[in-house]
N, C-alpha and C positions, 0 to 999 in steps of 0.2 A: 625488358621490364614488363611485369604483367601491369597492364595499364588498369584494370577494373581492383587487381587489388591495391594497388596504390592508389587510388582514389578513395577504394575503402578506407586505409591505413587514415588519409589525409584526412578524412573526416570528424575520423575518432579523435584525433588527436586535435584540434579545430572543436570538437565539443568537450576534449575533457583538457583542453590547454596543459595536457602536460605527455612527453613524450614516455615517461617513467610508467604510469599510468596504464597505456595503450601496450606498452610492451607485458607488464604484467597480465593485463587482460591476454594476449595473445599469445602468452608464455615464453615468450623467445625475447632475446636480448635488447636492451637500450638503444644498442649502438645500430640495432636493425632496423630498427623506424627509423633513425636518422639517417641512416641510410637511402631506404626508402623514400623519405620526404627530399631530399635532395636530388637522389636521381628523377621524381618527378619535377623539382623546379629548375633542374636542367634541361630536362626534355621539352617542357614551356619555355622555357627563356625568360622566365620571370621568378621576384621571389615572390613568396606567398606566405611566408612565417617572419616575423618577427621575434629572435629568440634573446634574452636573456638571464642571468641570474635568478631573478625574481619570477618572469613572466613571459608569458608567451604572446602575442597577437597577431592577429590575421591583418596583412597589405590589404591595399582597395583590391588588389587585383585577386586575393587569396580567398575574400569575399564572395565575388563576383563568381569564381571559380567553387565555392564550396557550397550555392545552392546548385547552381547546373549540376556538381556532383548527385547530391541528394538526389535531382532528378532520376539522375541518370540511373545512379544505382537502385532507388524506387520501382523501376522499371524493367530492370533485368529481375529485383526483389519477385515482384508481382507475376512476371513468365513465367519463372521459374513456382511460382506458388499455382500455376493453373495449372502447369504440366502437374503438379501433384495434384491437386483435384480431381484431374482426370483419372488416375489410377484411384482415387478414393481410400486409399489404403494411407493416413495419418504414421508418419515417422519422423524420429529424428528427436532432440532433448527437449523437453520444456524446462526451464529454471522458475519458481512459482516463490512468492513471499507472502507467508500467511500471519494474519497476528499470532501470537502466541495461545491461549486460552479458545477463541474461537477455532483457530484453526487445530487442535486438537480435539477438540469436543464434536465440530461437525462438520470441520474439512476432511480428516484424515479416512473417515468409510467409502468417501466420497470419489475423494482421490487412488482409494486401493481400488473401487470398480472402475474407475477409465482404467486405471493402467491394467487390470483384468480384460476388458473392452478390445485395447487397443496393444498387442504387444511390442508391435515395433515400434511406440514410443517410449523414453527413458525421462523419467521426472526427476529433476533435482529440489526436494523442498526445504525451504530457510523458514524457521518458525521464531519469530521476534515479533515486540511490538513497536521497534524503533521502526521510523519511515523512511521506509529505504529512496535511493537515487536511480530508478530502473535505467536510467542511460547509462550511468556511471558504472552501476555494478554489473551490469550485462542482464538484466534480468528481464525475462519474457513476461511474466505476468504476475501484477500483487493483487491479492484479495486483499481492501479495506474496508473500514467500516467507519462511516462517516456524516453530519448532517450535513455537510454543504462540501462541494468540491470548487479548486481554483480553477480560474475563467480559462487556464490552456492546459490542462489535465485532461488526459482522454481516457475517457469508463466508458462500460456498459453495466449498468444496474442489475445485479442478478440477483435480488432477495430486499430484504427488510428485516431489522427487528427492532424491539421494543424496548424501554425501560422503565425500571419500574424502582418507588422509593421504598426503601427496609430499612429494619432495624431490628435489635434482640427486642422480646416481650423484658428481660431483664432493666434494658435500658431505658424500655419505655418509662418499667416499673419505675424507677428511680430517677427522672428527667421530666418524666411529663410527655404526650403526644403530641407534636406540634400540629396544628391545625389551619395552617395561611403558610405557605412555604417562606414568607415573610419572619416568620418564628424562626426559620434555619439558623438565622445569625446568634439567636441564644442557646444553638447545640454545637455537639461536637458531630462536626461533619468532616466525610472521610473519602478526601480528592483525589480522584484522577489525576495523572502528573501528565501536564502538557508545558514543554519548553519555552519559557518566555508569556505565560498567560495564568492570569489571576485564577485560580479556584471561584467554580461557578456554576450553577445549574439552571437551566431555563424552565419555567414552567407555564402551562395555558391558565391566567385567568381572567374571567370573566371574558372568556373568549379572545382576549389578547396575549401574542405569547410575552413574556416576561423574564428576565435575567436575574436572579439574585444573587452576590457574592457572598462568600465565605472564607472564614480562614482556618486551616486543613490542619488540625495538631498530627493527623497522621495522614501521610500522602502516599501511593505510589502507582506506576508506572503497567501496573496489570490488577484487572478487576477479580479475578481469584484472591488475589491478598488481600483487597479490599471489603469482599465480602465475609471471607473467615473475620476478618475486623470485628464486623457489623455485629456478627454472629457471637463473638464474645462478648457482645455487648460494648466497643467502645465508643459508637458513634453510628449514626447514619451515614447511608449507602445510595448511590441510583444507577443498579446494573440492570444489563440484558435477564431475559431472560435465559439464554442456555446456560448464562451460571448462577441464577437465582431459582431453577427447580427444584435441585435438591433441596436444599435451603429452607426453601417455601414448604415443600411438604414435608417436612421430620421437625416444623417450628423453628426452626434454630431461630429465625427472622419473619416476619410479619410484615404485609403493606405498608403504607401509609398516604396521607395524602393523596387518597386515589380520584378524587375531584378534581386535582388540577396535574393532569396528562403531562407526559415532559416530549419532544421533538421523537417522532419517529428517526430510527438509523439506516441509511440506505449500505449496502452491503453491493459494494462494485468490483466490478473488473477492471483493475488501473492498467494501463498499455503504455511503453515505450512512446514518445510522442515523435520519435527521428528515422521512423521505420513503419513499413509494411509488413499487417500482422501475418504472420506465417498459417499455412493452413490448420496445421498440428495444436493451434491455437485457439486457433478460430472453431474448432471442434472442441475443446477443453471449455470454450467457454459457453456453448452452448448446451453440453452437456449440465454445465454446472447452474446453468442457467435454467434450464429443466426440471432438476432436482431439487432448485432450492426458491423454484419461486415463490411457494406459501412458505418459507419459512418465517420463524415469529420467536 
């Protein structure tokens, strides 16, 4: 039994409680992780899985044995990431998840020069704006764009951008300009779709920042749509700027409320939280890190 990959296997399977899972991830059979997991809890003398119908759970002893894994494997992760260092020469896949509209607009030049840069790396890139699971789905690194991150989420911050409130001169015409982001609630304003959370924009006033809700007669899920919205005049908008340029300059949409500032977006580097970053990474992100620090 290769003992380093059977502790790998044990692991995966221990964070994604399903053996079905971990075999797909690793493209070979069901019946091969079970395999695997059993011939290590033979070789221990102990169980370490809990399996059935419904669910999976780790023993005390499955536990106890599955951070020493992490260790362990941490640690061969890490040698093996200095030996590459030493050569200096970045190989091997990155998997990258980018939003969808960002990341075409001003990931995609971005990412042709590393991979021009560096050719013995090979990029797999996923362009959505769902929030992926980077443990789950194997994924080396998501570019997000966000105002606050959770307290065990691991980034590095590589940019900033801005948002800004629009709408058609059409709309205006015929609505009125609201003037107190307080007026919002007497337009048609046009929401961002976030899973289980009210439509809502924050604004600074009078120096304090401030939340005020809305309800979204049109809503969705990428700020491209949202902004063509605007642009035909159905409602106000509050995007980035990389897709309010055009916009802004050919009129389609106009400012507004440019007194009261909305939350700058920080633009990060999400990481796998159950792994040591690989070097091929750790240069992906510093490049992009480089490239896109004034961005706005």
């Amino acid at each position: 039994m290769d003992r380093l990959n059977a502790m790998h296997v044990f692991v995966r399977v221990a964070e994604l409680s399903s053996f079905s899972a971990v075999a797909q991830q690793l493209g070979v059979a069901r019946s091969v992780v079970t395999r695997q997991i059993a011939a290590l809890e033979e070789h221990l003398g102990v169980k370490l899985m809990v399996r059935s119908t419904r669910r999976l759970t780790l023993t005390s002893a499955g536990a106890a044995y599955l951070e020493k894994c992490r260790v362990i494997l941490n640690l061969v992760e890490a040698a093996e990431i200095g030996v590459a260092e030493q050569r200096q020469h970045p190989r091997g896949t990155i998997r990258v998840s980018l939003p969808l509209s960002f990341g075409l607009k001003r990931m995609v030049p971005l990412l042709l020069d590393f991979a021009r840069s560096y050719a013995e790396v090979n990029l797999e890139m996923d362009y959505s704006d769902r929030r992926v699971n980077l443990i789950e789905e194997g994924v080396d690194l998501a570019i997000r764009i966000t105002s606050r991150l959770g307290p065990t989420e691991v980034a590095r911050k590589i940019g900033s951008i801005h948002m800004h409130t629009v709408a058609a001169p059409d709309y205006l015409a015929r609505f009125g300009t609201p003037r107190h982001p307080s007026e919002l609630a007497q337009h048609e304003c046009l929401g961002y779709t976030l899973v289980g959370t009210q439509p809502a924009w924050t604004f600074q006033v009078d120096g304090v920042w401030q939340t005020f809700a809305f309800q979204a007669r049109i809503s969705a899920n990428n700020g491209e749509a949202l902004t063509e919205a605007a642009a035909q005049g159905l409602g106000i908008a509050v995007q980035p700027d990389f897709i309010l340029q055009p916009y802004l300059a050919d009129g389609r949409v106009k400012p507004i409320l440019e007194t009261f500032p909305t939350p700058e977006l920080g633009i990060y580097a999400m990481l796998p939280s159950n792994r040591q970053v690989p070097h091929r990474v750790r240069v992906l992100i510093e490049f992009l890190a480089e490239r896109m620090g004034g961005i706005s």
